[in-house]
N, C-alpha and C positions, 0 to 999 in steps of 0.2 A: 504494500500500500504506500502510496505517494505522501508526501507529506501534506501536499492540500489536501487529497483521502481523506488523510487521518482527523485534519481538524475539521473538516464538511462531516465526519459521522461524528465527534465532538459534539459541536452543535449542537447536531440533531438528537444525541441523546439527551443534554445538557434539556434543551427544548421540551422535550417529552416528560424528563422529571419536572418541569417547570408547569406544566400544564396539569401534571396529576397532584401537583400539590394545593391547587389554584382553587377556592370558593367554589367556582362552576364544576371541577373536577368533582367535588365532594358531595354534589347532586345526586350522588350514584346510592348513597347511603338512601336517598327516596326515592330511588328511579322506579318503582311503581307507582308513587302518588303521580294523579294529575294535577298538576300546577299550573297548566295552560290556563290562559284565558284568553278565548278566540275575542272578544269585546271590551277590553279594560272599560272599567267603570268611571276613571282619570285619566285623560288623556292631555290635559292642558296645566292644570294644577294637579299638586301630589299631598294630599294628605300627612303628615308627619307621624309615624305609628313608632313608638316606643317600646321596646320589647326588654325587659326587668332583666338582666343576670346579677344583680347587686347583693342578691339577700338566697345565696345556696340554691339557687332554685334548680329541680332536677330537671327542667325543661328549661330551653331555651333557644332560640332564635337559632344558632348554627350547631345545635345537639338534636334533640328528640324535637323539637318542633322546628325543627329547618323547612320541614314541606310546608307549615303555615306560615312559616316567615316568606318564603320562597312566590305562595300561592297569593297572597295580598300585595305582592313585590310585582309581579304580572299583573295585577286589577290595577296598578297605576298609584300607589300609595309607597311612597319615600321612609321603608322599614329602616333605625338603627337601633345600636344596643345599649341599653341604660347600664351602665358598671356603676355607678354610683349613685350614695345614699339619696333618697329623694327631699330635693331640695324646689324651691320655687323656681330658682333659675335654671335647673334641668330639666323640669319640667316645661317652659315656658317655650312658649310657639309648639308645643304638642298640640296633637290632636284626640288621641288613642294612646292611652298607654295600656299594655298589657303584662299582666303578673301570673305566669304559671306555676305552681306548685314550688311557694318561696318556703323556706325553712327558718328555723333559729340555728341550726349549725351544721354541719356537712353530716350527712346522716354516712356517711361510712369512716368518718374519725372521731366524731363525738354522737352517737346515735340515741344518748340518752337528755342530748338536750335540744335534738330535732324540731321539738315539740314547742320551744319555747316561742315567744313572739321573732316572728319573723323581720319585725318594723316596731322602729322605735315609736313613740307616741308622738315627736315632735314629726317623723314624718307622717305618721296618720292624720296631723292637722293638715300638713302639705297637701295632699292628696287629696283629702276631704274639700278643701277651699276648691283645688285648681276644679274637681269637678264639679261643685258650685258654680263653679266663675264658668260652665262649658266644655270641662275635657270629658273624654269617653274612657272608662274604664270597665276592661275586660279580666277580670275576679276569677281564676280558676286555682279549685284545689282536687286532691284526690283524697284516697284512704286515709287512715292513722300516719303520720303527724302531721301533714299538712294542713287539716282542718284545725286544727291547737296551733298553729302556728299561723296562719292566718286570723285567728277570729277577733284581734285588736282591731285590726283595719275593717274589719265585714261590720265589725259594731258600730262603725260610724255610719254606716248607710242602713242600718237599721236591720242589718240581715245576720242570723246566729247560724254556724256552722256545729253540723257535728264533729266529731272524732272517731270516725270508723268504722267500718267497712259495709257500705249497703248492699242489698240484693233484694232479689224478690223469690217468692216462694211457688210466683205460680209460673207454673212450664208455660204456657201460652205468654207470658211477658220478656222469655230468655230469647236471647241471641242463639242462632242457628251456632252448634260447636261451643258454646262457654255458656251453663247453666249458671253462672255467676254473673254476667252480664245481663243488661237489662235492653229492651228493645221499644223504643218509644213509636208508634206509629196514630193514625189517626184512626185505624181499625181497633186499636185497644182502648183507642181513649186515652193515652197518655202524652199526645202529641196534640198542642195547644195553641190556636188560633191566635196570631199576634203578628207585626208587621217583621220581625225573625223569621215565621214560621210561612209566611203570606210571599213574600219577596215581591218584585215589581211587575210581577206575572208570572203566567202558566208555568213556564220554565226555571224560572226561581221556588216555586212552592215546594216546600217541605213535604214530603209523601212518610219518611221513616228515618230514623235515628239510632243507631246503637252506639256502646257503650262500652268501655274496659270495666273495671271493677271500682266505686269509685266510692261516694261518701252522699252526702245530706245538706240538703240549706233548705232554709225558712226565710222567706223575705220580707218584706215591710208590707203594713197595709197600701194596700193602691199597685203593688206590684201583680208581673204575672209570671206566672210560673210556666211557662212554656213547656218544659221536660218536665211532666208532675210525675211523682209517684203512684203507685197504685195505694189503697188499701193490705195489699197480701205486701207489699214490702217492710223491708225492716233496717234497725241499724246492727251489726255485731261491732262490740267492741273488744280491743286486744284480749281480753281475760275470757272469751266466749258469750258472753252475755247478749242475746237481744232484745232490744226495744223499735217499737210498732212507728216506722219511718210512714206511716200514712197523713197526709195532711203537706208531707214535703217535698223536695223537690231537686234536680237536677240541674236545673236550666233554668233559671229568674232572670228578670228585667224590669226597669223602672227607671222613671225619670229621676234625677237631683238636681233642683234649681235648675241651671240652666242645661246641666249636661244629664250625662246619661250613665247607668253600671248595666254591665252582665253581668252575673254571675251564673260560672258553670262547676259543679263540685266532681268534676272527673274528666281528666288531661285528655286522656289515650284518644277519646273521642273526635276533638282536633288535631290530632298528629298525624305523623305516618312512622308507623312502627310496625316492626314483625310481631309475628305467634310470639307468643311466653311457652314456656313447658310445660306439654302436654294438651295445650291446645290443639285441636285436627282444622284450621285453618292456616293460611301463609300471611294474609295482610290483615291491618289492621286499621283501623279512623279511616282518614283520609285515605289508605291506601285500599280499603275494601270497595269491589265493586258492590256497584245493585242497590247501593246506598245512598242516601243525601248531606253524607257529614261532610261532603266537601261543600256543596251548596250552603248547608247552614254555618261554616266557618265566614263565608263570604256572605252572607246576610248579615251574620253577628257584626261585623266590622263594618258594613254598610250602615247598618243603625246606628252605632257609636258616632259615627261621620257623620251622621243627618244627611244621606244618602236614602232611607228609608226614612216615612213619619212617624 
């Protein structure tokens, strides 16, 4: 080999690793979800969506929920990532900010104090104002501890989370393959008319929703509970114990002052994640066909935006 060869195939591997190391490279981690969006909903202005990594959170923006970061980055909305405590000026010129499954401490080096507030109280004032004053806040938590570790901030919008593990007991409300999963459609009745559920037509309408394993909210009077619970649902807490999760809910919404909260009390649902073990399915949220978690990830963020009334 010549020595220009040598440095022209240099290059080109030089190149190649450059490319698999690359953001866009890393797509591959959800190269089932669809992210596409044949019609961005922004095409001239971009929305500002803020995505939390500041407070342990096990999801975020370029980990477990890359394909929702990904899928609202195509609908024409300017995603970055919050690393830091929430203060007015980080938060200022948002639109959207969004908090997935934040913690009090890294649950795989201190697991026993997971549970503790995820946010300080000075940033719960933060938060509380900026959505006052207009910002759109998307509230998601899951199982045990993320509910104990959220529930400072969920108090200020008026909405109490549990601590632990929901399901339902009757087989007609499970996911096809995870009898622990729960399946929201409008033939059970647990799938709830509201402008999330409605989208801006035929095509955006919510038909069915499922769900990973997830947790409990109760939301404020005036709120709607979009993803309700059944009656035959429950909560288990770590120690085994259940209590009667009827009355609550999955998926709440409601105005505050001038803006707006979701609350969603289980991740998986907007992601794109494989099987867990023992699962006899491959995809998961976003990445399951036949489903509408991809649509209703893109309503949720349309309503926070006042894209939706």
């Amino acid at each position: 080999m010549t020595t220009s060869s040598l440095v022209k195939a240099m290059v080109t591997v030089f190149s190649l690793l450059t490319v698999a190391s690359s953001p866009l490279a890393r797509q591959s981690v959800n190269q089932d979800a669809d992210i596409l969006v044949a019609q961005p909903a922004y095409t001239k202005q971009h929305p500002k969506v803020l995505f939390d990594e500041a407070h342990f959170n096990v999801h975020t923006g370029a980990g477990r929920s890359e394909a929702l970061a990904q899928l609202i980055t195509n609908d024409g909305y300017s995603v970055l990532p919050n690393k830091v405590k929430f203060r007015r000026e980080s938060l200022g010129g948002s639109d959207v900010l969004v908090i997935i499954s934040a913690l009090g401490a890294d649950r795989e080096i201190r697991p026993e104090e997971a549970g503790n507030p995820a946010f300080t109280e000075r940033e719960c004032d933060v938060v509380q104002d900026w959505v006052r004053g207009g910002g759109g806040l998307l509230l998601v938590t899951d199982h045990e501890p993320t509910g104990a570790a959220a529930q400072n901030l969920a108090k200020r919008f008026g909405v109490e989370m549990s601590n632990a593990t929901t399901m339902d007991s009757s087989p007609t409300n499970h996911m096809t393959g995870c009898s622990g999963c729960i399946l929201f459609t409008r033939e059970n009745g647990l799938l709830v008319d509201h402008s999330i559920t409605q989208g801006r037509g035929a095509q955006e309408r919510i038909r069915g929703v499922d769900n990973g394993v997830g947790t409990s909210a109760k939301g404020p009077d005036g709120s709607t509970a979009f993803l309700r619970l059944a009656d035959t649902a429950y909560d288990q807490s770590a120690d085994g114990r259940k209590i009667s999760a009827a009355g609550r809910a999955q998926g709440i919404a409601f105005k505050f002052g001038k803006g707006r909260v979701v609350v969603l009390a289980e991740a998986a649902m907007i992601a794109g994640q494989g099987p867990r073990p023992g699962q006899n399915f491959r995809r998961w949220g976003l990445n399951r066909p036949g489903i509408d978690n991809r649509q209703l990830a893109l309503n949720i963020v349309h309503w926070l935006s006042g894209l939706l009334n």
